[in-house]
N, C-alpha and C positions, 0 to 999 in steps of 0.2 A: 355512268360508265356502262360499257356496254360488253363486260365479262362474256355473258353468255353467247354472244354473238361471234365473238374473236375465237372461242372453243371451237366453235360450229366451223369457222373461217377455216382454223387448223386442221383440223377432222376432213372437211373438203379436199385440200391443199395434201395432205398427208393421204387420200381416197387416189388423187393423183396422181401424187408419187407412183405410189404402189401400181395401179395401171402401166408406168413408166418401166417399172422392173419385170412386170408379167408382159411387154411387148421383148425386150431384152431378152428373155428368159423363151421364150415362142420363136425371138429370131435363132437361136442356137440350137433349141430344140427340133425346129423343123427346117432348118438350113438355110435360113433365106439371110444373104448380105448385105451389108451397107452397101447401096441406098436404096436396094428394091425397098417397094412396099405392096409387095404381092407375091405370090407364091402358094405356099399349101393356105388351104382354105385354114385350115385351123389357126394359122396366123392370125389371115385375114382376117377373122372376125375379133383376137384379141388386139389387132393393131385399130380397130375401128373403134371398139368399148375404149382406148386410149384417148382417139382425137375424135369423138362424142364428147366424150366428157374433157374435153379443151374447147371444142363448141359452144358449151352451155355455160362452161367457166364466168366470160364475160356478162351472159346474160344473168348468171344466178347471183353471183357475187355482187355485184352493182344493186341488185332490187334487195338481196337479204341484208345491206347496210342501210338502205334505205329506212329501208322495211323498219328497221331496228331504231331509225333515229326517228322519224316521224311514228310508228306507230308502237311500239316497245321493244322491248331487248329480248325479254322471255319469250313472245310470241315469234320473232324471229327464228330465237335460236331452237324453238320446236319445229317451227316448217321448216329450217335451215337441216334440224336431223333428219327431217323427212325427206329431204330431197337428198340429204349422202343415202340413205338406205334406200332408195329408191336406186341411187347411182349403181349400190351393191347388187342387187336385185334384178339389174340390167346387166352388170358384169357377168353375174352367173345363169342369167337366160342366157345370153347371147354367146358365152364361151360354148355352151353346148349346141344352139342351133340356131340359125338366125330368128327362124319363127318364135321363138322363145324370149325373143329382146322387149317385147310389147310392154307386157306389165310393169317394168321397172320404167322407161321410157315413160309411161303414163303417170307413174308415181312422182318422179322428178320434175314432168311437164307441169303436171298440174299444182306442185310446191313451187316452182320455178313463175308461174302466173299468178297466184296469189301473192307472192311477195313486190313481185311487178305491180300490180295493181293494188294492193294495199301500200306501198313506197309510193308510187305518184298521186294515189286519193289523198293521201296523209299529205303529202307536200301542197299538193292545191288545198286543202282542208286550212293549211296552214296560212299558207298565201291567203286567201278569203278573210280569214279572221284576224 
């Protein structure tokens, strides 16, 4: 079973949400309507940290099941935490300046690529054998 993985999955998904209610809460606060998506800069950067992280969704989710089923569940669900706090990490650079998005972004990339690539080594590993 792959417990620890489905946490990590919810934890993501629930990382989401919450972007989803702090774009909501940005468009009231600084005025901007359905259906702009632009307006005060301060928006803009938390409407971006929202559809970032719907970008990466497909990419992360797909390799961190992988990842879980070919090469373990624990080690998943470690890089799978790394990459939400990475997610967080970019939230709160990038809410305060765009130059500030970097490190989270790098933190998430780079969990986001090991699970990609340990998911498809493990799968060919598999295949092979």
């Amino acid at each position: 079973m792959y417990h620890s993985t489905a946490i990590v999955t919810c934890l993501a998904v629930a990382f989401y949400f919450f972007t989803c209610t702090q774009v909501a809460r940005a468009r009231a606060a600084y005025g901007v309507k359905l259906p702009a998506i632009s307006g005060h800069p301060d928006f803009e950067r938390i409407f971006r940290i929202q559809m970032n992280t719907l970008e990466w969704m497909p990419i992360f989710l797909p390799s961190l099941w992988l990842f879980a089923i070919y090469v373990g569940d624990a080690a998943a669900a470690a890089i799978g935490a790394i990459w939400v706090i990475g997610r967080i990490v970019y939230f709160i650079g990038y809410r305060e300046a765009v130059a500030k998005r970097s490190p989270g972004f790098a933190i998430q990339a780079v969990a986001s690529i090991v699970l990609w690539v340990g998911g498809i080594g493990g799968a060919v590993w598999r295949l092979a054998h």
